[in-house]
N, C-alpha and C positions, 0 to 999 in steps of 0.2 A: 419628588425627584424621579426625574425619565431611569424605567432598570436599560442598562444598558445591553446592545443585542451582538450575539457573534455574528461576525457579516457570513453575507449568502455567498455560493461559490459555483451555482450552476451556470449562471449566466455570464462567467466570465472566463479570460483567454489566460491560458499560464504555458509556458516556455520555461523551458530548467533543463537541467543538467547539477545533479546534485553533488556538493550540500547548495546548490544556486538555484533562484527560481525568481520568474516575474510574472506576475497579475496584471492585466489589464482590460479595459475595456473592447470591446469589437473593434474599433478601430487606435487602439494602442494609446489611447490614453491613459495615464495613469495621475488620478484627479487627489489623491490621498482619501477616497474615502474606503471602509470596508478593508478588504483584502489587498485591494492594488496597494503595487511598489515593489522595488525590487530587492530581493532578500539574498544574504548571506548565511548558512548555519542558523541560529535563531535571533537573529535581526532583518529588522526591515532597515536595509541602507538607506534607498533613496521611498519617499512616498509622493513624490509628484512626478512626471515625465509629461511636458505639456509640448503641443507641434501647431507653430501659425504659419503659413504661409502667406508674406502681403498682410499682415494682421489677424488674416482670418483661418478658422481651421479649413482645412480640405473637410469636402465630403467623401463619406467614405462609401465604397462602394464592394469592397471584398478584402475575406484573409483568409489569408493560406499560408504551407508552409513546409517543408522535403520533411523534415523529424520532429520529434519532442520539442529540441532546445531552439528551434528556429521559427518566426514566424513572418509573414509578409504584409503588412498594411497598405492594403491600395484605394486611394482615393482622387480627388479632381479638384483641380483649384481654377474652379468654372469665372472668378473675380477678376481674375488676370484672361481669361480667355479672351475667344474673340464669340463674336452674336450670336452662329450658326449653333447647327442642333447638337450637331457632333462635335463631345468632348475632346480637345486638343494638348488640355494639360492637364499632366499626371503625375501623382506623386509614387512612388513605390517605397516605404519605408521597410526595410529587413534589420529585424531585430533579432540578434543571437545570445543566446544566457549559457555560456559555458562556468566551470567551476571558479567561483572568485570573480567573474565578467561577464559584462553587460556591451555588449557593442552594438552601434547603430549605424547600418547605412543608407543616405537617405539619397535616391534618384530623382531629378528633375527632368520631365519627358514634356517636348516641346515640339508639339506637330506645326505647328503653326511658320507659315510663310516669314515672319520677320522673331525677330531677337524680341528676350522680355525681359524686361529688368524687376527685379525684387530679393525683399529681404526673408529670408529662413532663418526662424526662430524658435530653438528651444530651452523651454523652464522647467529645471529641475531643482528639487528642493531633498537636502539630507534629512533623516529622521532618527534613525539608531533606535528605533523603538524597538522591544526584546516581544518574539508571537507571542508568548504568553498573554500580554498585553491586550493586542491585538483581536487574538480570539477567543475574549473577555469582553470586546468591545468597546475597552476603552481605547481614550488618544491620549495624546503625550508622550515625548521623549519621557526616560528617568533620568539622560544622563546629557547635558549641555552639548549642544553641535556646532565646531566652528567650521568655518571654511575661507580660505585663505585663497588669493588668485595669486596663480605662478606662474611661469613661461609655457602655455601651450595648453594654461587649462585652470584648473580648481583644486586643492588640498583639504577635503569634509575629514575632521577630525572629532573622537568622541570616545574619550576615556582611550584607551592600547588598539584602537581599529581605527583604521586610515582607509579611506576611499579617498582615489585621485580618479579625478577627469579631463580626457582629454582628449580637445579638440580644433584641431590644426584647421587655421585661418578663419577661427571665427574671432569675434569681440566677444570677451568674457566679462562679465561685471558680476558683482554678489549684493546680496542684503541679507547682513547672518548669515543662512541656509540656505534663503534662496539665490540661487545659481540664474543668468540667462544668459546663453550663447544665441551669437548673431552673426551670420553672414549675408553679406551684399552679394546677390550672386545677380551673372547675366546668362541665361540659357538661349542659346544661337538657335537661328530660326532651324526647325528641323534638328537641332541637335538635345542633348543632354549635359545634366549639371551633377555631379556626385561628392555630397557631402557626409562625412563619417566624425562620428564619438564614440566615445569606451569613459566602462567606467572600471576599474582594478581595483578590489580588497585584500587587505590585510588584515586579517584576525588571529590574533598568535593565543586568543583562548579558545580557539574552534577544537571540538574533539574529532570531528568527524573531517574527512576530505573526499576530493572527486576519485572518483578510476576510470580507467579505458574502458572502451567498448568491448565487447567482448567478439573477437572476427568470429567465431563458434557460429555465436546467436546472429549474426550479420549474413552467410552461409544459407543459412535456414531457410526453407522454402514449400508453397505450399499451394497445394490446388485443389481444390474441391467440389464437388456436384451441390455442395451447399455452397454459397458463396460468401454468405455471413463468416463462416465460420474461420475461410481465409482470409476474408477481410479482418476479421477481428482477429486475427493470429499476427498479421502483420502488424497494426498497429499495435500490439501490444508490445509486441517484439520490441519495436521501435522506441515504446515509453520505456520499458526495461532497462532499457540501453542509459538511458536517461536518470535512470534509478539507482543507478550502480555509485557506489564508495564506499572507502576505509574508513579506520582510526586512525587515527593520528598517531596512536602506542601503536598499530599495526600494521602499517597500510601496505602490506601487499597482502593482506587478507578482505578480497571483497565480498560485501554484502550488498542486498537492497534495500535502501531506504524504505520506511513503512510508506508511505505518501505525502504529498503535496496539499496543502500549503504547512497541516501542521504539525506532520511526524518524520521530519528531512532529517534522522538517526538511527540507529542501531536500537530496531526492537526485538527481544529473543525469538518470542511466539510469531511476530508477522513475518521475521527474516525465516525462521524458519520455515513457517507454510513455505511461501514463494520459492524458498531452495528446492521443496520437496515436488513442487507439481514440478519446476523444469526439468528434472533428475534424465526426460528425455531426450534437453541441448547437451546431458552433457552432468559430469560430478564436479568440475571445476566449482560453481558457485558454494554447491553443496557443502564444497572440502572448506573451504575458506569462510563460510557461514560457521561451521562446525567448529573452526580453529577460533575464531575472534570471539567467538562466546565463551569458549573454552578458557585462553586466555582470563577474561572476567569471572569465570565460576569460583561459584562463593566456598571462603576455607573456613572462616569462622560465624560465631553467632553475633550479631547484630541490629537490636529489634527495631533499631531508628532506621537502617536501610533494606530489613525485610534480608537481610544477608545469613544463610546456613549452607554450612558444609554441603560440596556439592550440588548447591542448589544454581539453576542457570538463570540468570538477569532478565531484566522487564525491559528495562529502557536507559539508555545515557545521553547527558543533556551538559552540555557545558556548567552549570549553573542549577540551584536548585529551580524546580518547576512548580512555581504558584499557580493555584487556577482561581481568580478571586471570585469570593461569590461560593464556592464551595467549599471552602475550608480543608482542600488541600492545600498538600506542599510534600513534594517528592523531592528527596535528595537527586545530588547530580548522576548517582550512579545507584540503581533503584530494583530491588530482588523483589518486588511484591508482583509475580507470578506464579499461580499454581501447574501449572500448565506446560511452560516451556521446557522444563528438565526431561519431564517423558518425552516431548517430542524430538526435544536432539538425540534422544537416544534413536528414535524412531526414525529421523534422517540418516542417521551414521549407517543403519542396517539398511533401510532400501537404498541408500549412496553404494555401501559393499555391494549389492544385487547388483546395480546397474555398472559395477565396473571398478569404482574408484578403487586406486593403486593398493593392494597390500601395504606397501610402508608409510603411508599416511594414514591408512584405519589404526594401525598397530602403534601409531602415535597418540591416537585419542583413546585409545582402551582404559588409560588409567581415569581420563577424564569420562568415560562409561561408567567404568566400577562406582565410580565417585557418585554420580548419577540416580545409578541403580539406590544407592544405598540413602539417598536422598530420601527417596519415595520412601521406604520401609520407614528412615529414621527418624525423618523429619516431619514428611510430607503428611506423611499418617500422624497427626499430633494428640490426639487423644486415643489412641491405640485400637480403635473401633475395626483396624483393617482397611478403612479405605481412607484416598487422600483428600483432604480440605482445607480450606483459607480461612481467616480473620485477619482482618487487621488491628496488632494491637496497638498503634501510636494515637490513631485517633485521627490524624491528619494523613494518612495513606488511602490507598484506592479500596473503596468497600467490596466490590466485587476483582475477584485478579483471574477470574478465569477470559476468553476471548470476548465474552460478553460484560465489559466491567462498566457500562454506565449503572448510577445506583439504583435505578429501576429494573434490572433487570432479572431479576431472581425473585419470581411474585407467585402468590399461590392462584388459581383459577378464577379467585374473587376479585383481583387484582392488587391485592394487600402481600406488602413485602415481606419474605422470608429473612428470618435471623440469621445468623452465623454464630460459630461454624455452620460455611454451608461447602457440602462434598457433591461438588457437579457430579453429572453422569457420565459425561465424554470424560473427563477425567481419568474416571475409574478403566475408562476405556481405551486411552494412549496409556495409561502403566502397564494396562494388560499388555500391551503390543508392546512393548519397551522390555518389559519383563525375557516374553518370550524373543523378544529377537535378539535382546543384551545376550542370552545365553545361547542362541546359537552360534553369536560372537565368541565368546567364551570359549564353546569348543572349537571351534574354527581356528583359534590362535593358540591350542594347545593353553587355556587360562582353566583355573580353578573356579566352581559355585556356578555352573549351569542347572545343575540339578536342583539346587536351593532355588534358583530365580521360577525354574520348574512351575515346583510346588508352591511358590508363593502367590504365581500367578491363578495356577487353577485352587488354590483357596478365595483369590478377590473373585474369579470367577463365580464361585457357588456363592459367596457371599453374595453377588453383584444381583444373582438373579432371584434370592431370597428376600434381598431387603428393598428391591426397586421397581419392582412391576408393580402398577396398576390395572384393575379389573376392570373395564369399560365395554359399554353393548357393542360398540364400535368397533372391538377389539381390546384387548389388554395392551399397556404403553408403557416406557420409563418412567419412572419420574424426572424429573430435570433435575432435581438434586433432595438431598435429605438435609433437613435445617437441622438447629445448633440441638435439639430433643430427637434428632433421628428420626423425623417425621417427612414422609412421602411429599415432594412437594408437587402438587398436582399438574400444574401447566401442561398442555402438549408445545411443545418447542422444538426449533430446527436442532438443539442440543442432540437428539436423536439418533439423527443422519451421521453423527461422527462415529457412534459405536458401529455403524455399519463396517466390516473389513478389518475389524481391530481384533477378530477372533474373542474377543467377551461374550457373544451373542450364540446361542445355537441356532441350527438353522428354521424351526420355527417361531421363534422372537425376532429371529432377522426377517421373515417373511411379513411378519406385523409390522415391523418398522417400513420397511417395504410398501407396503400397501396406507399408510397413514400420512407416509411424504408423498405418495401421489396426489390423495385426497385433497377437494376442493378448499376445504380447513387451513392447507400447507399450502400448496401448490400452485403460485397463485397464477400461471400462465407465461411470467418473465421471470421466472426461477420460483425456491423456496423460500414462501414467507418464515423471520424467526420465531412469530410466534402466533398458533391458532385465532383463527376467526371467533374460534366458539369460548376464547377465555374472555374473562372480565378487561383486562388490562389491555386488549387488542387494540393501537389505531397502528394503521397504513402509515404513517410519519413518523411512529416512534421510533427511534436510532435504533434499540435492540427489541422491541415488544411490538411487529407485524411489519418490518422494514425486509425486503429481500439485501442481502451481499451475496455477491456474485461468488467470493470464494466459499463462504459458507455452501450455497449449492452443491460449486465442483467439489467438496469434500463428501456430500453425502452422494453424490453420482459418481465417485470415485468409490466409492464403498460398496454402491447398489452391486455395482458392476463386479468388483472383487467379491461378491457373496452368491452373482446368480441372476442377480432382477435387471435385465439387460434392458426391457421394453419401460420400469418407472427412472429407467437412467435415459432413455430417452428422450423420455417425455419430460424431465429437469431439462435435459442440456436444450433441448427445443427452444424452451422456454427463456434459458439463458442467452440464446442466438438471437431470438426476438428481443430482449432488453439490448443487446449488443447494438442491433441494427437502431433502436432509436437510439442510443444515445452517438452515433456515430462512430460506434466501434471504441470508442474509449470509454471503458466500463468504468465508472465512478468505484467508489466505496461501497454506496451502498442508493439504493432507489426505494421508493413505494411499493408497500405491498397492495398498493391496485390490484384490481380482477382484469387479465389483458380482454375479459368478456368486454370489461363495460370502460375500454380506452384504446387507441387502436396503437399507441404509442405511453413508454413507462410514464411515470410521474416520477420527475426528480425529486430526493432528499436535497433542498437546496442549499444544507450546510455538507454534502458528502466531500470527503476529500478525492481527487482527480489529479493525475492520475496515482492509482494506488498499487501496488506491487504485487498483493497476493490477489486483486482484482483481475490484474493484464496477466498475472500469470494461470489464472486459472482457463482461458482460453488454451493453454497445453494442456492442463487437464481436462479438458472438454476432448482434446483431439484424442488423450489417451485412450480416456474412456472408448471414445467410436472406434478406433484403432483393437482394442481391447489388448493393450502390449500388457506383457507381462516378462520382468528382466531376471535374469540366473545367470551372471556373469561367471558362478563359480562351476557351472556345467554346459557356459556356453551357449544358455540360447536366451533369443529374444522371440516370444510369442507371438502372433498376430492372429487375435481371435475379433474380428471386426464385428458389429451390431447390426443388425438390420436396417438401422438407421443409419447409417456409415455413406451409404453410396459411394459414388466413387470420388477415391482421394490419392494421390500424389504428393509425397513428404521427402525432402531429401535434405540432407544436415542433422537428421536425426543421429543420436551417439549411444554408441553403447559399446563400454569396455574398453574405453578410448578409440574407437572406431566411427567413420562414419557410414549409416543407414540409410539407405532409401528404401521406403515401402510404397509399393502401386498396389491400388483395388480397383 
């Protein structure tokens, strides 16, 4: 039996506006294989979108497109032409994916001396197949698709979700699923012919929905002596915009979707990064990232959903989450994260710094305490002092730290580490959580800064008794301490997050420092996650010598906040160049290639695109050159720029509900 393959996703075109999104080929095909079709929440609605002109396809010759959710397919329908060399007839297809919608409008462009007669024809076919599915590689519906022809169009029905199509003056016919619209059209000599379809869902078991743009982030502007660096600020911006919705329990609380194609919901740890690098557009996202977690923070214990008091959620999904072939199964609302409870506490305090309102921090304080008390009560579960995961249902995610494919927590040999296993960044957002929950604390007149104090500079000393390693190279953390408290040896980007987090003194931060530059880490288009010189290293592996672009900006966010201005350059360089190959729209994640020996990244061809804490770390790139540093509560915003900086031009910048403009 063929194992079946999760399709690739470099090579293809995706338009969304979330929880909506469409795959397709370069010229807008959508054939049902892989990835293409157009999804709703966690369906793929439709898996065919087919376009003849006259019988035959156009050829295509370009795509483009103003944003995210918009794309333009321009081709020639050279069959209907006339002899000469110069193309006369053009098709221009504008495809737009807003929330719940699919609409198409298609232009027929007719240079030619006389009138042409033909027919324009598109086949569409329903699918209702659930991603999980999908990116497992199999096919098949799970759940029977009808489709009914009605006055002006198609009725795809399948199980409580209804897609209606529809498309005025065409001929509609079906077979089951498949759908073909036809029209007879006549394009005047010299003139044009404009024909248009939509497709509208209903999904009354979607959790998540769309939001507005945000005018803030639309505002925002930028000019630079690097030109990557505005270039990739804009387009990020721009997918951001795209990334943005609610819940359904909450929807005027927006978040960003994790990414495209197969994480369009509400993940704590991914929502949160991307809240935290934009904190410069602005605490809007921040507050309402904070709120809709909050909301979900767990009250009781529950070991089949990874559910403990105060603990903050993984992921929500309409429906439990199969991955086949792995032998999970996550429930629909899913706490198996180590990770995210420190870092909202860690957003709530850099959100107060940069501004956000008094009486909405003073709203989340209980859900802080709650938090705080997580770490100590929970999180720490075998009482060792520092926090760790296992999973004990058996069918949960084996790693829950940001790194959870099950590869990734490996000793040097490239042999896997057991669990409990207590990552190191870990240990290093409680620190920071610790300490900022209680400056909180004082700040609103609250009891137990002083306890969070001392608990913090206790994992401190612990932190650095029980986790260096000796090496000629330097001494380094360990990535984490397996289920015996044993060192687990790897050099990994895990590193880069203690930087900033106040764990480190400053000659363990200068080691760190100097090991993310090295040619080992660093691999020229950002930070490889894991050393050249361990056993387990390939350049393709998802988390074991793969660069993400946010992983980088977190440990160049850090260099910077400790001092190492010039190894933060030389990341975010590195970042600009993977930028520029891939067009400014930073995947998930790429090759950790040597940019020596490729003059352009090597894609990871299943990364998803675009990704949230991806696009948003181009703000944390500007930060860093910028060197801002925010004190809303004395009023100032810093501007300590980097050598590397050159001259830049930022205006939509916020801070303290204010807008900024900084010129160098």
């Amino acid at each position: 039996m063929t194992q079946p393959l999760q399709p690739l996703l470099h090579d293809s075109v995706v338009l969304l506006t979330a929880p909506s999104q469409a795959w397709s080929a370069a010229d807008g095909t959508v054939d049902g294989a892989g990835i293409h079709g157009f999804y709703h929440s966690d369906l793929r609605v439709l898996d065919r979108i087919l376009f003849t002109v006259g019988g035959d396809r156009p050829e295509h010759i370009a795509t483009a497109g103003p944003d995210a959710a918009t794309g333009v397919f321009t081709g020639l329908a050279r069959r209907i032409d006339d002899a000469t060399a110069d193309p006369r007839v053009r098709i221009d297809r504008t495809r737009e994916v807003r929330s719940r919608r699919l609409h198409e409008r298609i232009e027929l462009r007719n240079a030619l001396g006389s009138a042409i007669t033909t027919t324009v024809t598109v086949s569409v076919r329903g699918d209702f197949t659930a991603m999980q599915t999908i990116k497992a590689g199999l096919t098949g519906a799970e759940h029977p698709v009808s489709a009914t022809v009605v006055a002006g169009g198609v009725e795809f029905r399948s199980g409580p979700v209804v897609a209606r199509l529809a498309a005025d003056g065409a001929r509609v016919t079906s077979d089951d699923a498949d759908v073909r619209l036809d029209w007879e059209v006549e394009v005047p000599a010299r003139g044009q012919v404009t024909l248009e379809w939509a497709v509208d869902v209903e999904d009354p078991t979607a959790v998540v929905a769309g939001a507005s743009p945000s005018p803030e982030w639309a505002a925002f502007r930028a000019a630079t002596g690097d030109s990557r660096l505005a270039s990739w600020l804009e387009r990020a911006l721009a997918d951001l915009q795209s990334l943005r919705m609610s819940t359904t329990a909450r929807p005027d609380d927006v978040f960003l979707a994790a990414g495209a194609p197969w994480f369009f919901t509400l993940f704590g740890r991914d929502s949160l990064w991307a809240a935290r690098m934009l904190l410069p557009l602005g605490t809007d996202i921040a507050a309402s990232t904070l709120r809709v977690l909050a909301h979900f923070q767990g009250t009781q214990n529950i070991g089949e959903t990874a559910e403990q008091p105060g603990k903050i959620m993984h992921e929500l999904r309409p429906a439990a989450l199969t991955i086949p072939g792995e032998g999970v199964v996550l429930p629909p609302l899913y706490y198996g994260t180590v990770d995210a409870t420190a870092l909202w506490v860690a957003l709530l305090h850099d959100a107060w710094k940069w501004g956000m309102p008094d009486d909405e921090v003073r709203a989340l304080l209980p859900a802080m305490q709650a938090a705080l008390a997580w770490m100590r009560d929970y999180g720490d579960s075998d009482g060792d002092g520092f926090l760790e995961y296992v999973d004990t249902t058996g069918h949960g995610l084996a790693n829950q730290g940001w790194k959870d494919s099950g590869d990734s927590i490996q000793w040097m040999d490239g042999t896997l580490a057991e669990g409990p296993i207590a990552l190191c960044e870990v240990q290093g957002y409680a620190y920071e959580a610790a300490i900022g929950g209680a400056e909180l604390l004082d700040a609103f007149g609250l009891p137990g800064a002083g306890e969070w104090r001392s608990w913090a500079a206790a994992l401190k000393a612990r932190f650095a008794e029980s986790y260096w390693i000796d090496d000629p190279a330097g001494a380094y953390p360990a990535v984490a301490l397996d289920a015996a408290k044993r060192k687990v040896d790897t050099v990994t980007s895990n590193i880069g997050h203690l930087l900033g987090t106040g764990i480190l003194t400053p000659e363990q931060s200068e080691l760190i420092a100097r090991r993310l530059a090295s040619p080992e880490l660093s691999s020229g288009y950002g930070l490889r996650t894991m050393s050249t010189e361990s056993g387990g290293y390939w350049p393709l592996s998802y988390h074991g010598g793969s660069v993400w672009a946010h992983d980088t900006a977190i440990a160049i966010t850090g260099l910077v906040r400790d001092g190492h201005v010039a190894e933060a350059d030389q990341l975010a360089d590195g970042l600009l160049a993977a930028a520029a190959g891939f067009g400014y729209r930073m995947p998930e994640l790429h090759s950790g290639d040597p940019a020596s020996q490729s003059s352009s990244p090597v894609p990871y061809p299943a990364a998803c695109r675009p990704q949230a804490w991806s696009a948003a770390a181009a703000v944390a790139v500007l930060a860093a050159r910028l060197g801002l540093r925010a004190d809303a509560q004395t009023g100032s915003l810093d501007v300590r720029p980097s050598p590397g900086a050159g001259s830049i031009h930022v205006s939509g910048l916020r801070f303290a509900g204010a807008d900024r403009t900084i010129e160098l």
